[in-house]
C-alpha positions as CSV (number, residue, x, y, z in Angstrom):
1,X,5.6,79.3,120.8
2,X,6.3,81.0,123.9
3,X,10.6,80.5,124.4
4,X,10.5,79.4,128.6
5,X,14.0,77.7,128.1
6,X,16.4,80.4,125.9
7,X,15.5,83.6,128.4
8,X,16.4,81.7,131.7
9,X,20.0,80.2,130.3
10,X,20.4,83.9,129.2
11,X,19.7,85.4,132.6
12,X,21.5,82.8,134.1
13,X,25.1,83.6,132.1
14,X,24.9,86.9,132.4
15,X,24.5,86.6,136.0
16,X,27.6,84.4,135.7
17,X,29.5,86.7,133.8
18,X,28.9,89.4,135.9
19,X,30.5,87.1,138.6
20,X,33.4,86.4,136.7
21,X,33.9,90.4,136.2
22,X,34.0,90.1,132.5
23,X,34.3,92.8,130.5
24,X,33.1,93.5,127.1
25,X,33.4,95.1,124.2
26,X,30.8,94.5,121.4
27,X,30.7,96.1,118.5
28,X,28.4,96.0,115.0
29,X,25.1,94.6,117.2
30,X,23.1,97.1,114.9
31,X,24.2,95.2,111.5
32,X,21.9,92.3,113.2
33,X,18.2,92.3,111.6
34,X,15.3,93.1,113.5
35,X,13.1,90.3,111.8
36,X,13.6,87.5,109.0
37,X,16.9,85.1,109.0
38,X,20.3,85.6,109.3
39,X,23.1,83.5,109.1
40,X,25.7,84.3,111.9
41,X,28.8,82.9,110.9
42,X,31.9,83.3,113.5
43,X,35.4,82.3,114.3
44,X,35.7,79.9,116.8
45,X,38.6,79.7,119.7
46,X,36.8,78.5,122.7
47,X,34.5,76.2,123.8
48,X,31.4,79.0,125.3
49,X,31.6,80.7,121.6
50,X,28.1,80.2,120.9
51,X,27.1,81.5,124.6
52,X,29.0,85.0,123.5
53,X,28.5,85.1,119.8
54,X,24.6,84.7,120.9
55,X,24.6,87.8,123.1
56,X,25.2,90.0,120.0
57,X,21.5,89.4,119.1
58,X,19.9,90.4,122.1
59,X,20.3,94.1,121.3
60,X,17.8,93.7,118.9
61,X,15.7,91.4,120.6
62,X,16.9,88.4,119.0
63,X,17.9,84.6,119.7
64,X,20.4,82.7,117.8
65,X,20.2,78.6,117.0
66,X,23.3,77.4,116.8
67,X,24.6,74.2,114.6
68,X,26.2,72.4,117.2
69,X,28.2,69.2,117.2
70,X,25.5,66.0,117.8
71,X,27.2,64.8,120.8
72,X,27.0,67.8,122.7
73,X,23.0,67.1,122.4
74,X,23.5,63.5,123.7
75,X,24.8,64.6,127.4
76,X,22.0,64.3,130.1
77,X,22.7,68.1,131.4
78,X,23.5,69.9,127.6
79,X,21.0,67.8,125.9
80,X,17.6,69.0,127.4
81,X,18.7,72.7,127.6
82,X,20.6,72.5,123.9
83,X,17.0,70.8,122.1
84,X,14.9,73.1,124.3
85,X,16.6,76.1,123.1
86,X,16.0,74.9,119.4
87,X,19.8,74.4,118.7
88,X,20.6,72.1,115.8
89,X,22.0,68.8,116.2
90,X,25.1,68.4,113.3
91,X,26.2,64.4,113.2
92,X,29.2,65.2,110.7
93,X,28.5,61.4,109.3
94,X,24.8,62.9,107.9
95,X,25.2,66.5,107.3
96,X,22.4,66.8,105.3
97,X,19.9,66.3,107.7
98,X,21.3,69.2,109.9
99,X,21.4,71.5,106.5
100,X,17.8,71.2,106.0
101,X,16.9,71.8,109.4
102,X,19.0,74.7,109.5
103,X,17.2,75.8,106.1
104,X,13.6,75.2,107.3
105,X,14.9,77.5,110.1
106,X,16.5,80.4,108.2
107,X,13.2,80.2,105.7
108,X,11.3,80.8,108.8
109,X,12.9,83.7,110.0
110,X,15.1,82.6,112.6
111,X,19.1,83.6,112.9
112,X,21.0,80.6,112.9
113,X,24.4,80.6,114.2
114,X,27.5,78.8,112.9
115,X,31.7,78.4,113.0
116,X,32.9,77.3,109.6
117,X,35.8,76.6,110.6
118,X,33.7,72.8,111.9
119,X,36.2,73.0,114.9
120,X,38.3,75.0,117.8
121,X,41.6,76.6,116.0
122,X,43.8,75.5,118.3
123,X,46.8,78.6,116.9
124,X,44.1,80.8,117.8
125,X,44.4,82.4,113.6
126,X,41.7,81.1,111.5
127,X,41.7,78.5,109.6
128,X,40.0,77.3,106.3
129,X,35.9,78.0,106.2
130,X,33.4,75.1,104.8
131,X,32.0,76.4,101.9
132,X,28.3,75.1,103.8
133,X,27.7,78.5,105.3
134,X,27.8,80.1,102.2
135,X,25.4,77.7,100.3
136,X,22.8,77.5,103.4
137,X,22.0,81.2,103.0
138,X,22.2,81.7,99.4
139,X,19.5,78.2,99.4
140,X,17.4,80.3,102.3
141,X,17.7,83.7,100.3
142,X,19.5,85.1,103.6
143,X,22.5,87.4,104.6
144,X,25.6,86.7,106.0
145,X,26.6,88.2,109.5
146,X,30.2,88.1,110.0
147,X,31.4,88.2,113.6
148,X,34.6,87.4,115.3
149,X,35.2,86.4,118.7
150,X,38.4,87.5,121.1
151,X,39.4,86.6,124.3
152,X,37.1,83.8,124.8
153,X,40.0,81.3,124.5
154,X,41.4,82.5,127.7
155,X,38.2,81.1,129.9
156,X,38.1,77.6,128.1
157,X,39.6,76.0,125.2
158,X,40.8,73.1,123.6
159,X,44.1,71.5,125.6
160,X,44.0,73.9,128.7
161,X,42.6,74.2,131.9
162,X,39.0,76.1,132.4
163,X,39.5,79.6,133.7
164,X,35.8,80.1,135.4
165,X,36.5,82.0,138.1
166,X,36.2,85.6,138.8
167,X,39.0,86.7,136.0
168,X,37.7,89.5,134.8
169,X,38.9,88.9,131.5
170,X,38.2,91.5,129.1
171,X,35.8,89.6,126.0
172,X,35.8,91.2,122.7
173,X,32.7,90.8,119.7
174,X,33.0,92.4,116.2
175,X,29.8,92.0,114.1
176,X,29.7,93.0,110.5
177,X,27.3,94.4,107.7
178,X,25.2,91.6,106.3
179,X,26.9,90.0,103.0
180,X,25.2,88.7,100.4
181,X,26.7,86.7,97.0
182,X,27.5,88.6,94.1
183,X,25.5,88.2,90.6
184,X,27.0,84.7,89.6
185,X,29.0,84.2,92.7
186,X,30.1,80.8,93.4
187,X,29.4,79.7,97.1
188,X,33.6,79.1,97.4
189,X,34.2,82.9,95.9
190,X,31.8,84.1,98.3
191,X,33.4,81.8,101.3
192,X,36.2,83.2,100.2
193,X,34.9,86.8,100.9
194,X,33.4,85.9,103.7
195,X,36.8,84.9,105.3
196,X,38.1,87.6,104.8
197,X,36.1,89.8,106.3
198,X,35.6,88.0,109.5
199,X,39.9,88.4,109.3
200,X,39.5,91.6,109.4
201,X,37.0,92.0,112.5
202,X,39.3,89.9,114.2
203,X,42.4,91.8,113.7
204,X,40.3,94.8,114.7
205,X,39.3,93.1,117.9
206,X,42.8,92.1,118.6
207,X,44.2,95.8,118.3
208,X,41.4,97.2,120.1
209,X,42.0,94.1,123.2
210,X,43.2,95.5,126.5
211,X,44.0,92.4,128.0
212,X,47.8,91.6,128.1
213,X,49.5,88.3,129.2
214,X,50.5,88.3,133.2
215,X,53.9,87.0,132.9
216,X,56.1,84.9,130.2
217,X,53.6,81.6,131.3
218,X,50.6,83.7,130.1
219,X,51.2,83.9,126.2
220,X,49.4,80.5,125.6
221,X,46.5,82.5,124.5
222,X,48.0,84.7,121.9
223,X,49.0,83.5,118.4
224,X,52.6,83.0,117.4
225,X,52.3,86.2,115.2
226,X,51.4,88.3,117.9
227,X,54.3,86.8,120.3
228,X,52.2,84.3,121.7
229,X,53.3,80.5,122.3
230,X,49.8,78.8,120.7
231,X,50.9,76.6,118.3
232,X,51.6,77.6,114.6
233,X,48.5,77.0,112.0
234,X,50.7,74.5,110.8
235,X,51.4,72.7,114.2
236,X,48.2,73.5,114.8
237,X,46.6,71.4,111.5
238,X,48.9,68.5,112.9
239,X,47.2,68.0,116.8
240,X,43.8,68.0,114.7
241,X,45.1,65.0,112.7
242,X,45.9,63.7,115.8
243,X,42.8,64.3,117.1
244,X,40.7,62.5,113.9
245,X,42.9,59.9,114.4
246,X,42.6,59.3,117.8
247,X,38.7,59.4,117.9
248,X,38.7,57.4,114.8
249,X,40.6,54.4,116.5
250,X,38.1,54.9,118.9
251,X,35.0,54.0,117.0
């Protein structure tokens, strides 16, 4: 079927980027294949990840579905655009039907994108991958793609203001060579793996970053380990209990 929805919302964000003056460095679009499926499994700092991690594709001609939280789908301006782009719906209460979906997907050859870490890292480090990733292409008979995002965070992340206008904020995408599990390899050894690997793309897109922080008020971004003032991993874990607990009391 002809794809009159994806192209447009492309066109449309790039023309928006180029408004905003980002600048980008993207590196490893070659390790994405041509045809068949792919899983593209990234960090995840910001909320317009899947917007960049997608544009690592188009190089090669490609579109990525993402596995995307189930009320993102349910708001009247999202929805449409997310289900006409063939995204996939994740209701975290019925996984399973969003892993199948995603299988039928990767069986028929499409790239499908996802962030095992399930939700923002609010330290800006990464934090502990679901071992779903690594099941969902061994099931489809697929390769991992890992990629890792940098500099996003500073447009639009979780507990600070949006940053939308014209920033020119430098944006920076590392995409690996393709894994695949290991004769006998457990879906946690090869999460495992997997994680490390995307650590290391990220700590070579953090070197390689030109952006530096305006004044003492602009470290937010930057982890504690690279002199930032993000919360620790470990203060970090704590606001996401919080947050469970908070939408929790809420239902």
């Amino acid at each position: 079927m002809a794809e009159l929805v994806y192209p447009p919302v492309i066109g449309a964000a790039r023309a928006m980027f180029r408004v905003q003056g980002l600048r980008f460095d993207i590196r490893g679009t070659e390790n994405v294949p041509r045809k068949g499926g792919a899983l593209l499994v990234s960090n995840h700092i910001g909320y317009l990840d899947f917007v960049f991690a997608g544009l690592t594709a188009l190089p090669n001609k490609r579109l990525v579905r993402f596995m995307a939280k189930e009320s993102v789908f349910r708001h009247k301006v999202s929805g449409p655009l997310m289900r006409a782009m063939k995204h996939i719906p994740v209701d975290r209460s019925e996984g399973m039907h969003a892993y199948a979906h995603a299988l039928d997907a990767l069986r028929a050859g499409e790239i499908i994108g996802v962030f095992p870490e399930a939700t923002i890292s609010q330290s800006f480090t990464l934090k502990s991958f679901k071992s779903g990733a690594a099941r969902l292409a061994e099931e489809a008979g697929v390769p991992l793609l890992p990629m890792a995002l940098w500099g996003t965070q500073r447009l639009w992340t979780k507990g600070h203001p949006r940053h939308l206008g014209r920033n020119k904020f430098p944006i920076s995408m590392r995409v690996g060579e393709p894994m695949r599990a290991n004769e006998g390899e457990k879906p946690g050894a090869l999460t495992r793996r997997l994680r490390m690997r995307v650590q290391e793309l990220l700590e070579d897109a953090q070197r390689a970053y030109p952006g530096k922080p305006s004044g003492p008020d602009d470290r937010w971004w930057l982890p504690s380990h690279l002199g930032g003032t993000a919360p620790t991993p470990e203060e970090a874990a704590e606001l996401d209990r919080a947050d469970r607990d908070e939408r929790a009391a809420k239902r």
